[in-house]
C-alpha positions as CSV (number, residue, x, y, z in Angstrom):
1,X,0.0,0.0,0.0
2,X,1.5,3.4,-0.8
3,X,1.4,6.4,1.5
4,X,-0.9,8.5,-0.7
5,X,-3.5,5.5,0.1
6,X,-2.5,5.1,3.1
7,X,-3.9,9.1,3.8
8,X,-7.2,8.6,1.5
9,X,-8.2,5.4,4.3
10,X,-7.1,7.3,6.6
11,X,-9.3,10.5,5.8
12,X,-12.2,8.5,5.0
13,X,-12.3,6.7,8.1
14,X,-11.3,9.6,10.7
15,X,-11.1,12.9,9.0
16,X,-14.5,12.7,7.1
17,X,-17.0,11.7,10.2
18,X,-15.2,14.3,12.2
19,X,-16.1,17.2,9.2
20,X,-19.6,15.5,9.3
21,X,-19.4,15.7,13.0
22,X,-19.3,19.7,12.4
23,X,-21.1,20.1,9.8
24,X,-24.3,18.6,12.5
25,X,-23.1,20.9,15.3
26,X,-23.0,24.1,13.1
27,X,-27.1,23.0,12.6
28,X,-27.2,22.6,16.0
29,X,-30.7,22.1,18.2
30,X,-32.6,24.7,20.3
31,X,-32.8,23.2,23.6
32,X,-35.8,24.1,26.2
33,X,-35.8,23.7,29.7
34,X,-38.7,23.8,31.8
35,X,-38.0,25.6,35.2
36,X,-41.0,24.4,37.2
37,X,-42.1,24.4,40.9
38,X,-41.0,20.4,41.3
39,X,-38.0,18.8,39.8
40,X,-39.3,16.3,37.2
41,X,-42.9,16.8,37.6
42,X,-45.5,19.6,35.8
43,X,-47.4,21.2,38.3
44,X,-49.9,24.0,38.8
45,X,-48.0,27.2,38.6
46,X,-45.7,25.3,36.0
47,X,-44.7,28.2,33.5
48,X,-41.2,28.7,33.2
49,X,-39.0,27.8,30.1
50,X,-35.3,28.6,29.5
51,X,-34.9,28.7,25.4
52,X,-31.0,28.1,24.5
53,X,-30.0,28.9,20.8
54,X,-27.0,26.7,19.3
55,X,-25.4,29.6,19.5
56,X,-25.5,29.9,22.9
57,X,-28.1,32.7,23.4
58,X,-30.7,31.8,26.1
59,X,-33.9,33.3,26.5
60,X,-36.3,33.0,29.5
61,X,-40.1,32.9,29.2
62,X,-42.9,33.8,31.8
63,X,-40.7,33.8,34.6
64,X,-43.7,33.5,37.1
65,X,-43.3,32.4,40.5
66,X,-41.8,28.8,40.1
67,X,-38.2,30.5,39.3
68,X,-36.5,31.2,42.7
69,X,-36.1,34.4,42.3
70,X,-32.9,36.3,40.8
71,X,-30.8,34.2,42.8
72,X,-31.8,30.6,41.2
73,X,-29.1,28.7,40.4
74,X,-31.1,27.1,37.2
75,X,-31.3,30.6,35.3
76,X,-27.7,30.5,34.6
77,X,-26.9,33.0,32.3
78,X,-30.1,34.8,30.3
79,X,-29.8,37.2,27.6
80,X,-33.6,37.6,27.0
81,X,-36.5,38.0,29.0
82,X,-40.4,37.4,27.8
83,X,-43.1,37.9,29.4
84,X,-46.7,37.7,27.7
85,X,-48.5,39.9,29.7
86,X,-49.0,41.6,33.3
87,X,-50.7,39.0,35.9
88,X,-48.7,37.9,38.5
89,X,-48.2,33.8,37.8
90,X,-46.6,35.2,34.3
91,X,-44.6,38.4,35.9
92,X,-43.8,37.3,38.8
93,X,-45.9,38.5,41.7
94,X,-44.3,35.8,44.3
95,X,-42.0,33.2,44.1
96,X,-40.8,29.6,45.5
97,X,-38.0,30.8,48.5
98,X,-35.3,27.9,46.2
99,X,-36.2,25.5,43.7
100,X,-38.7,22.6,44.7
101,X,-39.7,24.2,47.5
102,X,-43.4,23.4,49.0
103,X,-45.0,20.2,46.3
104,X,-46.9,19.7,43.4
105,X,-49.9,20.5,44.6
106,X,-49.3,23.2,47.6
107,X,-46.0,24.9,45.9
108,X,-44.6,27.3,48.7
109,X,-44.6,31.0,46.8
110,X,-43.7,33.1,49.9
111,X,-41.3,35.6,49.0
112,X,-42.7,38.7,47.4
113,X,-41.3,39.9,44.4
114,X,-43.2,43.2,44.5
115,X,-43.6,45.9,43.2
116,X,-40.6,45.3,40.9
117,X,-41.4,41.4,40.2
118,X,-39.6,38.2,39.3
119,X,-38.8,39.2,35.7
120,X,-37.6,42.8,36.6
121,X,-35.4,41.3,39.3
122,X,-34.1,38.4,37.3
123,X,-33.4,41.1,34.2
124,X,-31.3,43.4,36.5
125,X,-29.1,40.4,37.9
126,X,-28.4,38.9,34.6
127,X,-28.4,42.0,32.6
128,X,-31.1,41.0,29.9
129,X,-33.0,42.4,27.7
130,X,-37.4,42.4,28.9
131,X,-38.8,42.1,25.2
132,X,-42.1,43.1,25.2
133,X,-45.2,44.4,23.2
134,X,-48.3,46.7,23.9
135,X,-48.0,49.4,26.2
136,X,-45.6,47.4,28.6
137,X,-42.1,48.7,27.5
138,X,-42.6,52.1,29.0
139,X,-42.9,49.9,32.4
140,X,-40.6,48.0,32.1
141,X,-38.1,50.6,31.6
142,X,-39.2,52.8,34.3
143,X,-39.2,49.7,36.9
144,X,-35.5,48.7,35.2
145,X,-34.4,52.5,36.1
146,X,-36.2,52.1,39.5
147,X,-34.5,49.0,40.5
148,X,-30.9,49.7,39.7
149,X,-31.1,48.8,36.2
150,X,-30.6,50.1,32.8
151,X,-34.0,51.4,31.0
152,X,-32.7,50.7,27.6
153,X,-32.7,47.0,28.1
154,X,-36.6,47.3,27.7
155,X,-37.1,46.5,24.2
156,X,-39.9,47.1,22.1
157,X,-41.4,44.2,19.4
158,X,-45.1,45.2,18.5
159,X,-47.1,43.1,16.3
160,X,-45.8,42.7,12.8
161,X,-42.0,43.4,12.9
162,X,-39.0,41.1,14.2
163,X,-36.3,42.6,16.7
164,X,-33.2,40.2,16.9
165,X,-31.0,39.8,19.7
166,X,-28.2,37.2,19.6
167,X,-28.8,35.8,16.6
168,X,-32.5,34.9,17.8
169,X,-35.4,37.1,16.0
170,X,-38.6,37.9,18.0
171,X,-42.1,39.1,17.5
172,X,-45.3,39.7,19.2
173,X,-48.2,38.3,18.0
174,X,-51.8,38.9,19.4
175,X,-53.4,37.0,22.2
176,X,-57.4,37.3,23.4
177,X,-56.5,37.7,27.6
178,X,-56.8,40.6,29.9
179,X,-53.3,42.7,30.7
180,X,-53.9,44.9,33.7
181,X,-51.3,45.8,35.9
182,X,-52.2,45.9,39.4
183,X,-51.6,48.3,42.2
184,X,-49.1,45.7,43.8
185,X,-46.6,46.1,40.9
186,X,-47.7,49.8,40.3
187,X,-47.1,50.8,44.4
188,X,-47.0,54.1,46.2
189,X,-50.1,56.0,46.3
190,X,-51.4,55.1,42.5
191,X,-50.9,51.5,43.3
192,X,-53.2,52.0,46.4
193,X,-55.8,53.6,44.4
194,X,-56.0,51.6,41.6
195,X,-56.6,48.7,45.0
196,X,-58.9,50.1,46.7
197,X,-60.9,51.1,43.2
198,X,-61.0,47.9,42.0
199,X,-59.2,48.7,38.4
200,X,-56.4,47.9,37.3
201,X,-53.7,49.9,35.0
202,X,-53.3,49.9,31.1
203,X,-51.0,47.6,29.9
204,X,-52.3,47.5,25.9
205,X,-53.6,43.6,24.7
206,X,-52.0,40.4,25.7
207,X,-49.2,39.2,23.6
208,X,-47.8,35.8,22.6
209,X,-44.6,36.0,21.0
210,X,-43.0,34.1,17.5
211,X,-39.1,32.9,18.3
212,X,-36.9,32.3,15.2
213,X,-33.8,30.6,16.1
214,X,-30.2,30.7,13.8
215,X,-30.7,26.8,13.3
216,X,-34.3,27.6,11.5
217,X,-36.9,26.4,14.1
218,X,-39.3,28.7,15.2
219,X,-41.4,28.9,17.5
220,X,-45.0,29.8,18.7
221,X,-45.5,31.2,22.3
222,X,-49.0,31.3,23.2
223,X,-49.0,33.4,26.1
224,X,-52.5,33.3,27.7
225,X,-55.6,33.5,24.5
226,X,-58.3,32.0,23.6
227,X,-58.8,30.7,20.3
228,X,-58.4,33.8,18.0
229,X,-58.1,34.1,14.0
230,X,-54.7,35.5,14.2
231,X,-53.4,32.2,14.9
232,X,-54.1,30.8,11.5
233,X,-54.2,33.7,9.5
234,X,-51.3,35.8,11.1
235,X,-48.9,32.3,13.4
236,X,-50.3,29.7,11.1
237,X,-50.2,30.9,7.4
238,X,-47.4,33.8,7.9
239,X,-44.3,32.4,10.4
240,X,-44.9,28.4,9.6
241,X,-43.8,27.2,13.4
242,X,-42.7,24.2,13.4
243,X,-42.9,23.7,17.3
244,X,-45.7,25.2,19.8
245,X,-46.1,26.4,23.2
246,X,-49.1,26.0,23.6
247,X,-51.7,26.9,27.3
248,X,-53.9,24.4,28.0
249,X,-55.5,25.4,31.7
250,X,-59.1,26.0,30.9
251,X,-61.8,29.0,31.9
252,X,-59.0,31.6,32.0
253,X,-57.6,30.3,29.0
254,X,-57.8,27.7,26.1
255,X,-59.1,24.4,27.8
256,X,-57.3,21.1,26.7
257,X,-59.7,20.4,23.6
258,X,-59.8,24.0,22.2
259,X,-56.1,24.0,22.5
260,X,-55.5,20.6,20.3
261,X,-58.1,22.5,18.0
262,X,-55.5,25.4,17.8
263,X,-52.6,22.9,17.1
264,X,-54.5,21.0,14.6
265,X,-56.9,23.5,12.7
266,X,-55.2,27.0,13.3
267,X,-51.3,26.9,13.6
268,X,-50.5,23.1,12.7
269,X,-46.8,23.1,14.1
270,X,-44.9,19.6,13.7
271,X,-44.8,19.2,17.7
272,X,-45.9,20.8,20.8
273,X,-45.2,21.4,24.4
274,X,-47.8,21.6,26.7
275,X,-47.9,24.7,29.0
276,X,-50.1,26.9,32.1
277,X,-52.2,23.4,32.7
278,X,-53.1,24.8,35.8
279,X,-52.9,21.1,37.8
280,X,-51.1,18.6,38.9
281,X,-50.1,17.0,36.0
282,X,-48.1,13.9,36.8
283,X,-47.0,12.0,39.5
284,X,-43.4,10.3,39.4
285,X,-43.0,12.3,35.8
286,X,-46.0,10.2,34.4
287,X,-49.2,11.9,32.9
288,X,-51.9,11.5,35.4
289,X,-55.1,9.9,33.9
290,X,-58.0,12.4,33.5
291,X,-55.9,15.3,33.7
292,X,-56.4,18.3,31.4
293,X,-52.8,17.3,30.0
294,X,-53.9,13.5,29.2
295,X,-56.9,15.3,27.3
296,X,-54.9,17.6,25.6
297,X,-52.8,14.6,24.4
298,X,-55.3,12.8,23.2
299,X,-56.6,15.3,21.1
300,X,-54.1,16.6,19.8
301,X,-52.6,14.7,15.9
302,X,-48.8,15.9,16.6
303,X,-46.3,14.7,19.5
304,X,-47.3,16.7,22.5
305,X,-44.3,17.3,25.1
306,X,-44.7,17.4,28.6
307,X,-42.8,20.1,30.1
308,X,-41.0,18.3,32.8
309,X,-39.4,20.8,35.6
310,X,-35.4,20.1,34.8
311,X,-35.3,18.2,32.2
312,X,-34.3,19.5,29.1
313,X,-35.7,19.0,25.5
314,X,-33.8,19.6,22.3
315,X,-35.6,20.4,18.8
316,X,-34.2,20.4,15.2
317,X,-35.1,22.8,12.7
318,X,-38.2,20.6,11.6
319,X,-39.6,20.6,15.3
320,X,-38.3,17.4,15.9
321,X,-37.5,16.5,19.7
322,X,-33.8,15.1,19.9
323,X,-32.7,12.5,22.2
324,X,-35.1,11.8,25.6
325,X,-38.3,13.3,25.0
C-alpha cells in the first residue's frame, strides 16, 4: 500500500466523520428547559421555560413564581426575557423561597417579588434584555431605572415586525386575555388607588410572542388566548412554526380540547409542548389519567411534550424532539 492510500483510508475513516461531525453541530438544536415548581414533575403554577439557541443565546419565558427568584441557580446566564403579559403567575408576583420548594400541589410561593417582580429582578441580575409588546415597555423601563437597572434593556417588538437579539429574531403576536397591571406592581399611592378602586392599569392587549432561532426552528409562544383568528391567518399561514407552546389550563384560558383545536386546525406546528395546565399534571414524571394534560394529548394529531421541571428538550429545525423526550 502506498502512502498516498494510506492518507485517503485514513481521511475516509477519521477525517471525514469528524467534518460530518461539524457540519451537524454548526445545525445545531434549540434546547428548552422547563423551570417548574418540582423537579421532574408539571405542576400548577408550571410556566417557566429557559430557550437556548445553538449559539449559545438563552432566553427566558414567563418567569412567574416557580423561578427562585434572581438568585436561582437554574437561570444560569439569560440574555432575553419574555413575558406575555402583566398578571402575577406570568410576571412574577411571588416566588418559591429555592427551587422545589413546598410540592406539586401546595407549591410554597412566599417571597414577594413586588412591586418590581420576578422578571424585573431576574433582568437586572443577569443583565437582559425584557422584550415586550403593547404598552408594557414604558414599564418596564421605568421599573429597570427604579431598580438599579438600565432602561434601555426594555425592548420594544409590536405586532408585525422582528427585533433580533443574539442571533435569535422575535415578534409579538396577538393574544385574546386581559393585561392589567395591578396596584401591587404599580405601588406608592397610585398602586393604592387603583386597590382600593377595584381597576387595574393599562397595559395594551395580551401578547404571545413568534421565536426564530439561527438553526431555523421557530417557534410559537401562546402566552395566555383563547382561540383567535390571528393564529391561523397571522402564526399559522405567515411564520410556519414548526414547534408550539401551547396553554392548556381552561376557563381563563384555552381548555385542553380548544387547544388541540389550535394545534390542529389554526397553527399546525410539527410538535408541541404543553404549558399553564393549571394542575397537577403527573406523578413520578408520568401523565396523570384524567388530567387536562392527558386530554390535551389525546386530542391533539402531533407529538405533544410534557414540560417536565429540569429536564431538558432539544428540537431540530423541523420541530423534531432530539434524544429523551
Amino acid at each position: 500500500m502506498t502512502n498516498r492510500s494510506f492518507f485517503h483510508i485514513f481521511s475516509f475513516l477519521f477525517i471525514f466523520p469528524l467534518a460530518v461531525q461539524a457540519q451537524s453541530n454548526a445545525q445545531g438544536l434549540v434546547k428548552v428547559t422547563p423551570l417548574g415548581g418540582q423537579e421532574g414533575e408539571f405542576c400548577r403554577f408550571d410556566r417557566a421555560m429557559i430557550f437556548e439557541d445553538p449559539n449559545g443565546t438563552r432566553i427566558l419565558y414567563d418567569a412567574g413564581r416557580t423561578v427562585a427568584g434572581a438568585e436561582d441557580p437554574r437561570l444560569g446566564k439569560i440574555d432575553v426575557v419574555l413575558v406575555s403579559h402583566m398578571h402575577g403567575d406570568h410576571l412574577g408576583d411571588r416566588h418559591n423561597p429555592e427551587p422545589n420548594s413546598g410540592s406539586c400541589d401546595k407549591p410554597d410561593i412566599s417571597v414577594s417579588a413586588l412591586p418590581n417582580s420576578n422578571s424585573v429582578n431576574i433582568a437586572v441580575k443577569t443583565g437582559a434584555k425584557i422584550v415586550t409588546g403593547s404598552e408594557m415597555p414604558s414599564f418596564f423601563a421605568a421599573k429597570l431605572k427604579q431598580a438599579d437597572g438600565d432602561e434601555k434593556n426594555s425592548v420594544l417588538v409590536r405586532f408585525g415586525a422582528m427585533q433580533t437579539i443574539g442571533g435569535v429574531s422575535i415578534t409579538t403576536v396577538p393574544a385574546a386575555h386581559s393585561n392589567g397591571i395591578t396596584g401591587d406592581f404599580v405601588g406608592q399611592r397610585l398602586g393604592e388607588l387603583l386597590k382600593e378602586t377595584g381597576i387595574t392599569a393599562y397595559a395594551g392587549p395580551a401578547t404571545g410572542y413568534v421565536v426564530k432561532f439561527s438553526n431555523g426552528l421557530t417557534v410559537y409562544l401562546s402566552g395566555d388566548t383563547g382561540i383567535t383568528s390571528e393564529q391561523k391567518e397571522v402564526v399559522g399561514e405567515y411564520y410556519k412554526p414548526q414547534l408550539a407552546v401551547m396553554n392548556i389550563g381552561d376557563t381563563f384560558t384555552t381548555g385542553p380540547r380548544e387547544a388541540a383545536y389550535v394545534v390542529n386546525e389554526l397553527v399546525e406546528p410539527k410538535a408541541v409542548i404543553a404549558s399553564h395546565a393549571n394542575e397537577v399534571a403527573t406523578q413520578n414524571g408520568k401523565v396523570i389519567a384524567g388530567t387536562k394534560t392527558e386530554q390535551f394529548m389525546k386530542a391533539s394529531k402531533v407529538p405533544v411534550h410534557v414540560p417536565l421541571s429540569g429536564k431538558t428538550m432539544s428540537f431540530d429545525s423541523k420541530g423534531k424532539c432530539i434524544g429523551d423526550c
